[in-house]
N, C-alpha and C positions, 0 to 999 in steps of 0.2 A: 629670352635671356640665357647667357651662357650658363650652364646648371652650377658649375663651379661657383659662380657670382651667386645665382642664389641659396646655394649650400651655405656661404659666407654670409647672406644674409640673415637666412633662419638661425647659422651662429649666433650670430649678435644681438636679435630680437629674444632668443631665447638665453642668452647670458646676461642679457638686462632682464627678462621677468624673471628668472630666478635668483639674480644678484637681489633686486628692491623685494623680494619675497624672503628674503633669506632670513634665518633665525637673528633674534634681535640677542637672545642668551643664550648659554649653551642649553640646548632642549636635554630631557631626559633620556630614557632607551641608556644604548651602548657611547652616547654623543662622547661625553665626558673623560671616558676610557682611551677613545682617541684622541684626546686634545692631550691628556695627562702624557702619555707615552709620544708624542711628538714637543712637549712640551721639556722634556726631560735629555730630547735628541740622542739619543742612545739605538743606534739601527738594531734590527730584532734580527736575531740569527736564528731562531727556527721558525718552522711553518707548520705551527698543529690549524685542527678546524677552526680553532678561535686567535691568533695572531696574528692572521691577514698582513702578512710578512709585507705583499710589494706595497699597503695600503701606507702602512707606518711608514717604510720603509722612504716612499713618494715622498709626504707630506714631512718627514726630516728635511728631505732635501730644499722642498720647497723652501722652508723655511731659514735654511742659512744660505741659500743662493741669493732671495728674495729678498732677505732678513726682513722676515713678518714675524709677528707674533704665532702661535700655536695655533691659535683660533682662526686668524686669517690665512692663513696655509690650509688649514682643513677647509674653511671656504671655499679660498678657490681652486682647489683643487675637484671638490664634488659641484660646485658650479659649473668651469670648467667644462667638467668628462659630462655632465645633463645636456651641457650645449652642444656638446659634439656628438654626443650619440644619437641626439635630431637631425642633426646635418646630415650624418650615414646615415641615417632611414631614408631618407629624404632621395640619397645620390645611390643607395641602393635600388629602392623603386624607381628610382628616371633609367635608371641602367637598363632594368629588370622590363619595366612597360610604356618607357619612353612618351607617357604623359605629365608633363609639366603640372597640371589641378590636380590631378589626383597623387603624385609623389607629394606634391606641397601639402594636401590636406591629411595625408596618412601620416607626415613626420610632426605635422601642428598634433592633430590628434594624437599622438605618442607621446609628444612632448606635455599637454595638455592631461593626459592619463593620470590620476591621482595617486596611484604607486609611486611614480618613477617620479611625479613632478614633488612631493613631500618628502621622498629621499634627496631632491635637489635643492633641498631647503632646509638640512639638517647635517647637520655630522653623521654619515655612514659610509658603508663602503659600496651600498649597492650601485651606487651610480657610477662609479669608478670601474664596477667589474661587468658593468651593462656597456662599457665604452668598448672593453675587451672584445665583448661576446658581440657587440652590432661588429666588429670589423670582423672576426671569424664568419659572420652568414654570409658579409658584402662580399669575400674569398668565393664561399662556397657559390652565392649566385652568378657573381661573373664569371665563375670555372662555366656553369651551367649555359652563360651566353654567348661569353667567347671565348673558352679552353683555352688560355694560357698557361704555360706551363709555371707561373711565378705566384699562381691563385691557390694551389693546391698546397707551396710550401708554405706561403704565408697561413693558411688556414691552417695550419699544423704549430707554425709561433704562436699564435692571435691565440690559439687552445691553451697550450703552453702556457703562457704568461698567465691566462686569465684563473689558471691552477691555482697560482702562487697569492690571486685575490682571494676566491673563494671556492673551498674543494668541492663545494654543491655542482661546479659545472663537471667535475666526471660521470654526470649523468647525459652528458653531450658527447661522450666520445664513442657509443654505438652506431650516432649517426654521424660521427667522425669518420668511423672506421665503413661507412656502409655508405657514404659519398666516394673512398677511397677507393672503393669496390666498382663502383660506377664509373669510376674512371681510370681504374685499372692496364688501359692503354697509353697514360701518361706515364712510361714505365719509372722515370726518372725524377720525375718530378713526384709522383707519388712515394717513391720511397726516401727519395728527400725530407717530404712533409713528413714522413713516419718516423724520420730518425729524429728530424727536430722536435717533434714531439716528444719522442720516447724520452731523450736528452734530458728535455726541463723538467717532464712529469718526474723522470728519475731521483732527477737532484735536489726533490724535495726530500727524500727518502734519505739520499746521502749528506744534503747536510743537516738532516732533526739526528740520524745516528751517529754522527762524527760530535755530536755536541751531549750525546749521551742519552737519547731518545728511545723510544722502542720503534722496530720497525713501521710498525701500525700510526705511527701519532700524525701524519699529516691526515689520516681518517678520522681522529679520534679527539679530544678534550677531558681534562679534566675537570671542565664545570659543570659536567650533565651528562645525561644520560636518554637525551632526545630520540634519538633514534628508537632503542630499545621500548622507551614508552610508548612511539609512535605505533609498537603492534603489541600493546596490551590493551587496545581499547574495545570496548563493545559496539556491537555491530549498528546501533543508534547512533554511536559517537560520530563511527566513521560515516553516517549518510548523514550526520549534522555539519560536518565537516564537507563534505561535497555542494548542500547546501552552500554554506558561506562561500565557497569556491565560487559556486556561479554569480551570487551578489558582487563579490569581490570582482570580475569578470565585468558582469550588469556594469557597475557603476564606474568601473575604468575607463568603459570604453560607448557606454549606453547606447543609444540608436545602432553607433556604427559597428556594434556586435552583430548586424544585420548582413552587414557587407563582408564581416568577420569571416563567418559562414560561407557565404555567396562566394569569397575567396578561395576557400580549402578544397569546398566541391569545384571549384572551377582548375582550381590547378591538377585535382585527380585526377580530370578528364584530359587537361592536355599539355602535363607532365609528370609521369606516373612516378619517374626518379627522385624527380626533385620533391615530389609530394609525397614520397615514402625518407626520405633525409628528414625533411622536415617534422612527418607526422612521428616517427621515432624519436626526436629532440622533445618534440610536444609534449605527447603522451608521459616519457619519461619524467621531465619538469613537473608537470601539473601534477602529477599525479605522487612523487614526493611531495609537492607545496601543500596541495591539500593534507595529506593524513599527516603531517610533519608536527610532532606536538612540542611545540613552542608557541606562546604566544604572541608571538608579531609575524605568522609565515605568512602573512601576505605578499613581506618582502623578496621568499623566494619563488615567487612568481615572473618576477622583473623579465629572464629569460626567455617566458612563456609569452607575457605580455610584448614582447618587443618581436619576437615571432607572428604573435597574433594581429599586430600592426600593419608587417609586412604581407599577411593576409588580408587586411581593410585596403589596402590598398590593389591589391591585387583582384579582389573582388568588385571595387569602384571603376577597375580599367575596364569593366564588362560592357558591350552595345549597348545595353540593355538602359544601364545607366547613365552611361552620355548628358540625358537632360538635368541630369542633379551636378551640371558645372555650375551652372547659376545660381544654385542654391550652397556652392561648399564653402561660401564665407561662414557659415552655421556654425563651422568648426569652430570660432572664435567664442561661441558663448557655452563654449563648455565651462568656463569659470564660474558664470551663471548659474549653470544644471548644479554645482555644488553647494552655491551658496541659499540655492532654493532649497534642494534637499535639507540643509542643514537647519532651516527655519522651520520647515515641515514636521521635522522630527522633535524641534523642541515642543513641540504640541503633543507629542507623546507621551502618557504615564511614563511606560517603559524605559523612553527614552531622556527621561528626565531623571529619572530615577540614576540611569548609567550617567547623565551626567553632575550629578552629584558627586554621584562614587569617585568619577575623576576629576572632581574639580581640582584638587590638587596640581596638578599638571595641564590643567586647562579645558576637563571636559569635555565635552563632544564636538567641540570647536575642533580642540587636538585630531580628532580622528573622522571628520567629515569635510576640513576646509584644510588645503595643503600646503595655503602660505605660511608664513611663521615670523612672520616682521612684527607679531607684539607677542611674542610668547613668553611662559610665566618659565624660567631659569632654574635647573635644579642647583646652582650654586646658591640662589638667593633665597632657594624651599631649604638648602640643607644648614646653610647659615646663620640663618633664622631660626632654627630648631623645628621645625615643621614634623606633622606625624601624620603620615599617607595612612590611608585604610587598608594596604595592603602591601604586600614585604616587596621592598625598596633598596633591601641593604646592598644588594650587587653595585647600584649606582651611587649609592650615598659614602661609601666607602670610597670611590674613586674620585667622588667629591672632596670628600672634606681631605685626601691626600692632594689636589690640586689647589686646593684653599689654603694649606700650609705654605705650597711652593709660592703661591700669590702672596703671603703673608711675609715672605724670607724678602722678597723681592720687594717689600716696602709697601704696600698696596693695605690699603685700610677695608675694615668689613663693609663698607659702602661703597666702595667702589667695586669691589669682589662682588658686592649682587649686583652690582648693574652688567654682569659679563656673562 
């Protein structure tokens, strides 16, 4: 089948499960923040850590081009970019090792991966800037198969842009800049791609100080102080934090963290460039997401995770494995391997106990099964007067300001929780 065709196909199979997956109300976290400020349509003119300028900026448009509501804009927008950035895993690996089972089982498996497929089932921005960063790798691999000279500028845009999502990927321009190195006989093309970079990353910079900014604010937030936490921990913290990192790892990707492996050593041996780009992208990644203290850094993982992908599949291209073609429909009950887990655990004190705590939000449902077609609505916890066990106000505040604007707009408190 022509790869194109089934590039389009995984599209669409994968924009139907995470359409009928997708939140039934707006979910808790940051969801709400986004709907209010696309709801209001007012484009954001700076870009600190936390305003994810091109995120808003999309989901405006979608919505007076489209004319959808706030909510359905934010939909399909993170539906969308989930469905496409399986299809590039997908047409990356056919490029990369030009078998058909195993490209198709590494992009189901990604797609499949509980990070990325839960952010494709909520309001956030991760999926959207994981659309970015899958087209920035497809650059850098096909430079690596067929050096063209149009691979190296685009991977210099594809960076670019993905800035204006979210400033975590200036953890990716080491091995920007250390691909560029490698291919430093593309003399033209290379400093093409250097200048379009420099360009966009720049003009973060010139437009947060043209708007009255300090230099520093596309690094920077004034809602925390995340970073700096991140190294006053003790030495327990940060190996309980690596800990979770691997669980988190374990259960994204389970079995096929086997092939994972069997990947990375296998590209060391016989492509030491391409496996020193990548393992500098990795290493960086991971190793922010872990010690990063916030509590949801799973999410910056996403990077890592869709790297790690391109290594499952890379690893499955092996002789070795050949005979697990007959076995790679398996990939299909990874929905399964969650909802077993999830049953398992409610047999746990422990983990009963956690889900308690969250029952508010939905309990360990919320944070072990990644669909979200009946989930409990922080418009209809805040509407209601609900009182979480633990401080909420970041989201409840952007609540009940979107509950007003629902209120101006004629819309009764029953109908406001059913959204």
């Amino acid at each position: 089948m022509n790869k194109y065709l089934t590039s389009l196909l995984l599209f669409l199979v994968f924009l139907f499960i995470y359409y009928i997956g997708s939140f039934a109300k707006i979910p808790f976290a940051d969801c709400v923040g986004f709907v209010v400020e696309t709801e209001k349509g007012q484009f954001a003119v700076t870009a600190t850590a936390t305003t994810h300028f091109l995120y808003i900026n999309t989901t405006i448009l979608i919505k007076n081009i489209l004319s959808l509501n706030a909510i359905e804009a934010n939909r399909l927008l993170v539906v969308f970019s989930g469905a496409a950035t399986v299809s590039i895993i997908f047409l990356t690996l056919k490029n990369l090792i030009k078998t058909d089972w195993v490209a198709i089982t590494s992009a189901i498996v990604f797609g499949f991966s509980f990070s990325f497929w839960k952010n494709a089932e909520i309001v956030e921005v991760y999926t959207y800037n994981t659309l970015w960063i899958s087209l920035f790798f497809y650059c850098i691999i096909q430079n690596f198969v067929q050096k063209r000279n149009i691979y190296p500028i685009l991977a210099g845009i594809f960076l670019g842009i993905s800035l204006w999502l979210h400033i975590q990927n200036i953890l990716l321009i080491p091995a920007y800049l250390l691909f560029l190195y490698y291919f430093k006989d593309q003399k033209k093309s290379i400093l093409l791609s250097f200048l379009s970079f420099t360009v966009l990353f720049s003009l973060l910079f010139i437009i947060n100080t043209s708007q009255g900014l300090p230099l520093k604010s596309p690094l920077s937030s004034d809602q925390g102080h995340w970073v700096e936490d991140s190294l006053k921990k003790s030495f327990l913290q940060y190996v309980q934090d690596l800990i979770k990192s691997l669980f988190y790892l374990i259960y994204n990707f389970n079995v096929f963290v086997i092939f994972g492996i069997t990947g990375i050593i296998l590209l060391y041996k016989a492509n030491r460039k391409m496996f020193f780009v990548f393992f500098t992208a990795a290493l960086l990644v991971y190793g922010f997401s872990t010690f990063y203290a916030v509590t949801d850094n799973y999410v910056f993982f996403l990077p890592f995770n869709l790297m790690f992908a391109l290594a499952i599949g890379y690893g499955l291209s092996s002789v070795r494995f050949q005979a697990l073609k007959k076995y790679s429909w398996c990939c299909l009950l990874i929905p399964f391997f969650y909802f077993s887990c999830f049953h398992i655990a409610l047999r746990i004190p422990q983990a009963q106990n956690f889900d308690n705590f969250k029952k508010y939000k939905g309990g360990l449902e919320y944070y072990m099964l990644p669909w979200m077609n009946n989930n409990i609505g922080i418009l209809e916890f805040t509407i209601d007067r609900k009182k979480a066990p633990e401080p909420i106000s970041w989201m409840t505040i952007s609540a009940e300001e979107y509950i007003e604007i629902l209120k101006s707009k004629g819309l009764t408190p029953n109908e406001i929780r059913e959204l």
